[in-house]
Structures are given as structure tokens and as C-alpha cells.
N, C-alpha and C positions, 0 to 999 in steps of 0.2 A: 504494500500500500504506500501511496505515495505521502514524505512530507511536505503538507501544501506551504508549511512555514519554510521550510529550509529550501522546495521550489521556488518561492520568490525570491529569497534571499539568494540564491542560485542563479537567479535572471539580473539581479539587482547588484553582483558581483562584476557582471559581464558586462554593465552598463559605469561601474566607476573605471573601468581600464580607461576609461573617454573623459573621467573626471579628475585625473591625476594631478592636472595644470589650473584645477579652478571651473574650468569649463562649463558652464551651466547645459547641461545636455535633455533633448525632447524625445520624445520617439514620435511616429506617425506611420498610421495604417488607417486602411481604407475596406469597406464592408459596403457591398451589394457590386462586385464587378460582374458576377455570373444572372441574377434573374433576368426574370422577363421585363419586367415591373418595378416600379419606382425608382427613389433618386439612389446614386451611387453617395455614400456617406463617407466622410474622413474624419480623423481625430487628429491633432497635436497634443498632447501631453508632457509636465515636464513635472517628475514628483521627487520630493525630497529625500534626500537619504535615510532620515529616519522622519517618521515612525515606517518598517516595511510592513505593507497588508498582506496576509496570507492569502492564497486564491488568486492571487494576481498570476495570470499565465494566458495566455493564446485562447480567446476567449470563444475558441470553436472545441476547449477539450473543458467545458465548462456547462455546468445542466442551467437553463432559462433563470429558474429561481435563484441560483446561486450566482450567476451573471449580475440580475437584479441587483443584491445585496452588496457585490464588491465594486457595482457601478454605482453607489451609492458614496461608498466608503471613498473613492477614488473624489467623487465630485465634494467630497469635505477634507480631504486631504490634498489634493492637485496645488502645486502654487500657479500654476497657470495650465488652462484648458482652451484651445480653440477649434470648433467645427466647424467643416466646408461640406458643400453639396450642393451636386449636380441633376440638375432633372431631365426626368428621360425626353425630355426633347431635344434639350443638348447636346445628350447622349448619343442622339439619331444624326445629330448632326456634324459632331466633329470627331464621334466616337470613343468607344470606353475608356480607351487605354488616357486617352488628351482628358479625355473629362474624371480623372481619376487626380489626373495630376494636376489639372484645374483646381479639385476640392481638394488637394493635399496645400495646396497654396492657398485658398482661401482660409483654410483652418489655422495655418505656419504663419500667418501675416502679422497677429499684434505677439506672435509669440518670441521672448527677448532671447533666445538660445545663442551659444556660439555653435554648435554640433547639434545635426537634427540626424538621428537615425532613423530610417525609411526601410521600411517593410518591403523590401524587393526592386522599389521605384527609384530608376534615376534621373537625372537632369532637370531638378523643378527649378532653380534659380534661386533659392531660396538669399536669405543674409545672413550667409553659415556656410559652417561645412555641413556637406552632404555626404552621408556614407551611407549605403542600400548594402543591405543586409539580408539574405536570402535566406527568408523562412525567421525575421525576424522577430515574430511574434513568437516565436519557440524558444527566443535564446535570449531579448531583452525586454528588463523589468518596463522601459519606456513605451514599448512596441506594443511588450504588450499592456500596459492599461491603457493607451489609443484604442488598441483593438477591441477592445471591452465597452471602453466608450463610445465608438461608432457604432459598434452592434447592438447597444441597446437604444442608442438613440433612434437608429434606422428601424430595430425592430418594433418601437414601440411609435415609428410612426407607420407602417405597412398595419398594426393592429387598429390606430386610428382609419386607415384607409378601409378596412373593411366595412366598417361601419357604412360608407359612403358607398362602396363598389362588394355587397356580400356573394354573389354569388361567384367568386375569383377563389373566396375563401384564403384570401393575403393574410387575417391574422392565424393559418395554420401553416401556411406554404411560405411567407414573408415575400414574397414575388417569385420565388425559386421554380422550376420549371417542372414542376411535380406533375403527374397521370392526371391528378384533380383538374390543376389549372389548367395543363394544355388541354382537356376535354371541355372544360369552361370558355375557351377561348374560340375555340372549334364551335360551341354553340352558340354564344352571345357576340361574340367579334370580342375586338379587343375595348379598353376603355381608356380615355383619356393617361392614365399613368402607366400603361402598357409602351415597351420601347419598341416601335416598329420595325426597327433595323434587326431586331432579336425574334422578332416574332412572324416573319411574313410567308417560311415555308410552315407553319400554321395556320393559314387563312387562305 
């Protein structure tokens, strides 16, 4: 069984190698480049050395409710948070990968970092270093509370969107390209926060 204390602190080692010099260091990852549906989300995060939250890790090896609670703890301990997001029409138009890096800048913009570690992503411009880190939600404490914070911010808006568009069934599928929704889309067309560039050999 895993220690979820000594997993962050684990991740939270990996991320002072970048703090040796003083360096105030961010992480940034980004949630929804695969659905059908809705906006692509990004986080910048920059958390302090102490107090470490246990549960902090790559916030896809993480169950909903437990997500919840450590996105909680994150947004009272962050000394700084900023999110970006792109909607799926922009999505359509200048495509995921650009509009990924769109909301990883709009997120990174009032954040004071000298070093921003990025979740796989390169060349955003940032006012920093930039170091892309592959599979960086696995390996940094920064990465990953971004990734924890985009995922529930994006997911607790695809839960809001249900409300508005239910038969998609987004607060079970979160836009994700599940048997449900492509059968849903197949029946109804698509709706308004459906990315058509994603969805047209379905229609």
C-alpha cells in the first residue's frame, strides 16, 4: 500500500532540485485535451514547501471524492493559483495542441515564478524558465497539484453543463468519448459545447 505522505513528499523532493538557488518554482498541467466536449482547462500552481498535503499526486490515480478534498486543501494552501481555458470553438479553430498552450498561458500570466514546470508542453513563452517534463504529473509535487486543480475545476464544470445539455450525460462521461455519449450524439447531433473538429466522423 502506498505512502500517500511520503508520495508527496516524494514528488515534493523532485521539485526542490529546481529550488536550490531560491527559485520560486510553478508547475502546470492541463485537463480535457482528449473529449468530445467542453473547454480544455489548465492550472498554474506554485505551493510552499511546507506544510506538504498528503494525496497530492497525478490527479488521474486519484478517486473523485478524494480529488474533491485535496483540491480543497490545495486552494487554502497555494500561495499562488492561476487558470486558463479554452472553449471548444477555439479549439475547432486553431486546434488542441495551440489551444492547450493558449490556456497554459493564460493560467502562467499573473503567476510570479522564475521556473515553470510543464506537464509534457513546450515552447509557451512564458517569463521563466521553461522545463517540460514528461509524465510530469507523476514525478512533481507542482504538476501535480495543477493537475488536480484543472481536473476538478473542468470537472465540476462538464457537471454544471449537464444540467443544461442532460441527455450527453457530461456529468458521468465529463465530455470523454464514452459508448453513452457517442450514441447520444448519433441521436441528438451535437450541442453547442460539443468540438466539431472531434466529432464529425460521428455525424
Amino acid at each position: 500500500m502506498i505512502d500517500r505522505t511520503q508520495r508527496s513528499i516524494d514528488l515534493m523532493t523532485f521539485d526542490m532540485t529546481y529550488k536550490n538557488d531560491g527559485s520560486v518554482v510553478a508547475g502546470i498541467d492541463e485537463v480535457g485535451r482528449g473529449p468530445l466536449a467542453g473547454n480544455v482547462v489548465t492550472a498554474c500552481v506554485v505551493m510552499p514547501d511546507v506544510p506538504i498535503i498528503p494525496w497530492i499526486d497525478d490527479s488521474k490515480k486519484l478517486s473523485e471524492s478524494r480529488r474533491e478534498k485535496v483540491f480543497e486543501e490545495i486552494m487554502k494552501t497555494a500561495l499562488y493559483i492561476g487558470i486558463g481555458q479554452v472553449s471548444p470553438d477555439e479549439i475547432d479553430q486553431i486546434n488542441i495542441l495551440n489551444a492547450t498552450k493558449k490556456a497554459m498561458r493564460q493560467a502562467s500570466m499573473t503567476i510570479p515564478a522564475d521556473i515553470f514546470l510543464i506537464d509534457a508542453v513546450r515552447d509557451l513563452g512564458l517569463q521563466g524558465r521553461e522545463v517540460a517534463i514528461i509524465k510530469g504529473d507523476a514525478k512533481s509535487y507542482s504538476i501535480a497539484a495543477a493537475s488536480i486543480v484543472a481536473k476538478v475545476t473542468r470537472d465540476r464544470q462538464m457537471v454544471e453543463l449537464d444540467s443544461i445539455y442532460p441527455q450527453y450525460g457530461f456529468a458521468r462521461n465529463k465530455g470523454y468519448g464514452t459508448k453513452e455519449h457517442i450514441e447520444a450524439i448519433k441521436k441528438y447531433g451535437p450541442c453547442p459545447i460539443h468540438r466539431k473538429s472531434f466529432i464529425g466522423h460521428f455525424i
